[in-house]
C-alpha positions in Angstrom: 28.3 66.2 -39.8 28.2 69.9 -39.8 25.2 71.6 -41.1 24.5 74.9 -42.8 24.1 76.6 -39.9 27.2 75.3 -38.5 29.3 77.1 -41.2 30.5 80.8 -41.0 28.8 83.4 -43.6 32.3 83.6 -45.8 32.3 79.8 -46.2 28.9 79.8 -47.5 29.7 82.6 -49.8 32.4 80.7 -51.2 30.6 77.7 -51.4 27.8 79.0 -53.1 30.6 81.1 -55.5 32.2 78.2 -56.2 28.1 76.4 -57.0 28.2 79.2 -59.7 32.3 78.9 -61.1 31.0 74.9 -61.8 28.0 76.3 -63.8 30.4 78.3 -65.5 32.6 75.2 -66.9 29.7 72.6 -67.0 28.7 75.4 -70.1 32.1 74.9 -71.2 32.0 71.5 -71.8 33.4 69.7 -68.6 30.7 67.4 -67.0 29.3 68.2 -63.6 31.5 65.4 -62.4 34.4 66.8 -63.9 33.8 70.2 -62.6 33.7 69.1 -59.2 36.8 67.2 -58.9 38.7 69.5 -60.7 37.1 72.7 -58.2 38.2 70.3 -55.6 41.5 69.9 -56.8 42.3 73.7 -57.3 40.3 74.3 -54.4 42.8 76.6 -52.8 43.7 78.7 -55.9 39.8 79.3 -56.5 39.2 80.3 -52.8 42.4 82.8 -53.9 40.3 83.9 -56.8 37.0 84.3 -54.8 38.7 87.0 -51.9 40.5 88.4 -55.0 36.9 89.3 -56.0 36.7 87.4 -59.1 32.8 86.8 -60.3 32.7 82.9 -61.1 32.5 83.8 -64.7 35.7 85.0 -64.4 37.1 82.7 -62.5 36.0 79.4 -64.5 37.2 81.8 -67.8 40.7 82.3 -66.0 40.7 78.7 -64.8 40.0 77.4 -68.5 42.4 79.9 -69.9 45.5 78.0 -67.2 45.1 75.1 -68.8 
């Protein structure tokens, strides 16, 4: 299993990003649960958002607005 050292400094950015966008719609209602599977399932259109230079408030706004 790879560590934190193992991964490259943009991958922890965007892990850590996407730690923040699940905040973000755990204060919208979803359960941390929820927010995880559903970061996971859009994971590619949130890593999208992340180089697009989204903050994870707007992300998780944008992402709630989609649905």
């Amino acid at each position: 299993m790879a560590t934190d050292k193992d991964n490259d400094p943009d991958l922890q950015a965007l892990i850590q990003w996407c730690t923040e966008v699940e905040g973000f719609l755990v204060a919208a209602g979803a359960s941390r649960e929820e927010a995880q599977d559903y970061i996971e399932q859009e994971a590619e259109w949130f890593t999208d958002q992340f180089y697009d230079g989204l903050t994870p408030e707007e992300a998780a706004k944008a992402s709630l607005n989609d649905q």
